[in-house]
C-alpha positions in Angstrom: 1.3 7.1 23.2 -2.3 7.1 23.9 -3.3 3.8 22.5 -6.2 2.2 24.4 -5.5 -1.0 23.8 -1.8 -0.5 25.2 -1.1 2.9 26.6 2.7 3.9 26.1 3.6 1.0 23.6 5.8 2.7 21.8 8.5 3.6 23.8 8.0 0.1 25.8 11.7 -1.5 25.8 12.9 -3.8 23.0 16.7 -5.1 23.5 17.8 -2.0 25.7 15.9 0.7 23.5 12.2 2.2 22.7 9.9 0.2 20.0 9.7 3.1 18.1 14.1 3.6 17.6 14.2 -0.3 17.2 11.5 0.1 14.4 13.3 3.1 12.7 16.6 1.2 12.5 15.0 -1.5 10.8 13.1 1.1 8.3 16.5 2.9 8.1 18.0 -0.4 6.3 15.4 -0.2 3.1 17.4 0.6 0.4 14.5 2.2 -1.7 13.6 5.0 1.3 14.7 8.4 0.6 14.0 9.9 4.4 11.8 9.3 7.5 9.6 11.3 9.3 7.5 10.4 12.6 4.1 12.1 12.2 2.8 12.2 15.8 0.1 14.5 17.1 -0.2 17.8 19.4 -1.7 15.6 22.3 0.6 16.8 25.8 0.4 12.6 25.6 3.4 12.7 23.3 4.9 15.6 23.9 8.0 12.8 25.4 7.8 10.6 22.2 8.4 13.7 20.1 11.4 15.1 22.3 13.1 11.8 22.4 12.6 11.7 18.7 14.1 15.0 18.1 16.6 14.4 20.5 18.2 11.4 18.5 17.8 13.5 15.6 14.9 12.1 13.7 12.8 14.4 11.6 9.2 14.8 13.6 5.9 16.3 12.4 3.1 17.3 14.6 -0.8 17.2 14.0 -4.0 16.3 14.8 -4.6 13.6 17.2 -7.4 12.0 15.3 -7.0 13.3 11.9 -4.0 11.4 11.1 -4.2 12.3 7.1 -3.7 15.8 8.1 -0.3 14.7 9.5 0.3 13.4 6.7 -0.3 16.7 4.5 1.8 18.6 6.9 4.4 15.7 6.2 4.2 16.6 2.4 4.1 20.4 2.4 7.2 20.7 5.0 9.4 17.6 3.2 7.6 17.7 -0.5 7.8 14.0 -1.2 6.3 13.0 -4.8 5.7 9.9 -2.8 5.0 8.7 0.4 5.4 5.2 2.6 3.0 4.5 5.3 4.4 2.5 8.4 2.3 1.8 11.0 4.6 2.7 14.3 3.6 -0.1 16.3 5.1 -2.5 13.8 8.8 -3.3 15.2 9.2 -6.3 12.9 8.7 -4.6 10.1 10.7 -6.4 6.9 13.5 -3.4 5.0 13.1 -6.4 2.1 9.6 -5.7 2.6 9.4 -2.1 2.3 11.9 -2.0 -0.6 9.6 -4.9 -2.4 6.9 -2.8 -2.6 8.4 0.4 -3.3 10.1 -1.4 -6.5 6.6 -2.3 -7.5 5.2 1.4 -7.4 8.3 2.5 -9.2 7.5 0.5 -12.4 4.5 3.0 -12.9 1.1 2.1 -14.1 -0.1 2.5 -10.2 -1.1 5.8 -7.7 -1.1 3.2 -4.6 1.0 -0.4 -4.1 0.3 -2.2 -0.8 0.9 -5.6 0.6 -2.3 -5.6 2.5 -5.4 -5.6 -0.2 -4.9 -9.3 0.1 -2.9 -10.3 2.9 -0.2 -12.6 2.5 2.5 -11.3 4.9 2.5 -11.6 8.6 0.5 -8.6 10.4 3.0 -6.2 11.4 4.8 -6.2 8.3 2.3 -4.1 6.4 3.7 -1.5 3.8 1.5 1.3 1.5 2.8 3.5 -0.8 0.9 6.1 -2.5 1.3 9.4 -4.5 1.7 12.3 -2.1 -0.6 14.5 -4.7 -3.3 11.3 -4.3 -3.6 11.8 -0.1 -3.4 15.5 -0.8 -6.5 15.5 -3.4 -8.5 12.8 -0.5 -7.5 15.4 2.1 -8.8 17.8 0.4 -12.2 16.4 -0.8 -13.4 14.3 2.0 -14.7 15.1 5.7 -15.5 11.5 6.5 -14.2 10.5 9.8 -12.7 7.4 9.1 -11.1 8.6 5.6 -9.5 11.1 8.3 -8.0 8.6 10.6 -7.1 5.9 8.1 -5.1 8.3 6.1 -5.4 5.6 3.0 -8.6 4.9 2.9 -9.8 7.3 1.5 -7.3 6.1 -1.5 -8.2 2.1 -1.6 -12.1 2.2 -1.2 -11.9 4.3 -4.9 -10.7 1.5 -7.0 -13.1 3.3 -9.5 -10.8 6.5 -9.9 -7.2 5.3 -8.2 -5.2 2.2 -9.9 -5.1 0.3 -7.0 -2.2 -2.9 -6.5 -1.4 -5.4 -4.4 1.7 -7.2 -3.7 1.7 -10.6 -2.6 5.0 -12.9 -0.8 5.6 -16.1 -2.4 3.9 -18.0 1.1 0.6 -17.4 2.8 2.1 -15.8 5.5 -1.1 -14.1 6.9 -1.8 -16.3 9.7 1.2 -14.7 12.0 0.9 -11.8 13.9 3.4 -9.2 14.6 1.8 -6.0 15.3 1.5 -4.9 19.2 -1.7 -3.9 19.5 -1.7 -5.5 23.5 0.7 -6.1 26.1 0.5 -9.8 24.6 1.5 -8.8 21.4 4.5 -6.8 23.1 5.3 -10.5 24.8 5.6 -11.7 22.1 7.7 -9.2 19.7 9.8 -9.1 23.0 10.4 -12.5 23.3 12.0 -12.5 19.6 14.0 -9.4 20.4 15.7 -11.0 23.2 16.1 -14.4 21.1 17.5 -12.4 17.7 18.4 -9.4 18.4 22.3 -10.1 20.3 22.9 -12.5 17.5 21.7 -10.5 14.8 20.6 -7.4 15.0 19.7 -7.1 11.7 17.6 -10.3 11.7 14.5 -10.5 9.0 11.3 -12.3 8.6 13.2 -15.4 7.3 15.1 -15.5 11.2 11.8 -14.8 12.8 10.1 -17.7 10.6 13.3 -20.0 11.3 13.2 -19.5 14.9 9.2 -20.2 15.0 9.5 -23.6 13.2 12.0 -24.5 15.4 9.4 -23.2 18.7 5.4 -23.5 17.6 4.7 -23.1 20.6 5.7 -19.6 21.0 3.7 -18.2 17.9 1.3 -15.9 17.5 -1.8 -15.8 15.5 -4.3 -14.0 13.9 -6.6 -16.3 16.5 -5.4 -14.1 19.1 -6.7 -11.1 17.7 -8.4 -9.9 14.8 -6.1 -8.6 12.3 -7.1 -5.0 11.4 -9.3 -4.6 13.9 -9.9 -0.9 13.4 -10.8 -1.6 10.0 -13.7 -4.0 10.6 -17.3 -3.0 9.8 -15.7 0.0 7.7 -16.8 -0.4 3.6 -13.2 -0.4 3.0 -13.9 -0.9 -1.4 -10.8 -2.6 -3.2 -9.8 -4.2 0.5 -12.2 -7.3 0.1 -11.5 -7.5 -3.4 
């Protein structure tokens, strides 16, 4: 809730409901996801995120503010997942097909983390990670470094050296869009798709989204109006500009 960029964006209204339940019912159609837990933080900030959560009976973790990994460690020791699946909560296109792509690719072994996003070929705002819950608990418990904290995978990706490291890549360049809602711009956007897909289809995917662009260039948006991964930049991120 205490984005800078866009204070409050994830409960901001998509078709009737918060961002954050129209995200978890699109996650909630991957076949390949054994549960779901929102890791927020202690801040009084999102002390009403966390009760609506709860209140519509999702499972809810609190931590850190900044030290998002940690989150993630009390995710593991509460739930004791052999494997965990980052999603980025301000992501309410987000692709099940997606997530269950990249999960089946971790699954065939010979991997401790499987992303789309090492090379980019997906639109921004479908990103996916997976990663061995024992690999974030070994980072969490050997580094200090701020950003390795607040990345959560970072710490994983920039160690090509001593974690098997893969990327997934979509059949089309697709990295030009973006999806994510990192402004109230990006919200416009997302929210005009909502509105268009959403009473026809409620389970619409990134080939609707795509159709409905073609067929209205004019409404698209672009890595040209923001950076994508802007948190990122200036970091030595390691196997990420590989």
């Amino acid at each position: 809730m205490s984005s800078t960029r866009y204070p409050g964006k994830v409960l901001a209204p998509l078709a009737g409901q918060p961002m954050i339940f129209r995200q978890l019912e699109r996650i909630q159609r991957a076949e390949t996801l054994e549960g779901i837990v929102v890791a927020t933080s202690t801040d009084a900030s999102d002390d009403e995120l966390a009760q609506l959560l709860e209140t519509n009976g999702f499972n809810v973790v609190r931590g850190d503010l900044d030290d998002v990994l940690a989150r993630f460690i009390k995710v593991i020791d509460q739930f004791q997942p052999e494997t965990v699946v980052r999603l980025t909560a301000d992501c309410p296109l987000i692709s099940p097909k997606v997530i269950d792509q990249v999960v089946m690719r971790f699954q065939q072994g010979d991997c401790d983390y499987v992303s789309n996003t090492m090379t980019p070929t997906y639109p921004d705002g479908l990103d996916v990670e997976v990663v061995k819950a024992s690999v974030l608990q070994e980072v969490a418990r050997n580094t200090t470094d701020k950003d390795e904290r607040e990345h959560v995978t970072l710490g994983v990706y920039r160690r090509p050296e001593m974690y098997r490291i893969v990327n997934v890549a979509g059949e089309t360049d697709l990295s030009s869009f973006r999806w994510t809602v990192d402004t109230g711009g990006d919200y416009a956007f997302v929210k005009e798709i909502y509105d268009e897909l959403y009473p026809k289809n409620p389970n619409f995917d990134l080939e609707d989204v795509m159709t409905y662009l073609k067929e209205h260039p004019e409404r698209t948006r672009s890595t040209k109006d923001a950076i994508r991964n802007a948190a990122l930049v200036g970091l030595d991120t390691g196997a990420m500009n590989a």
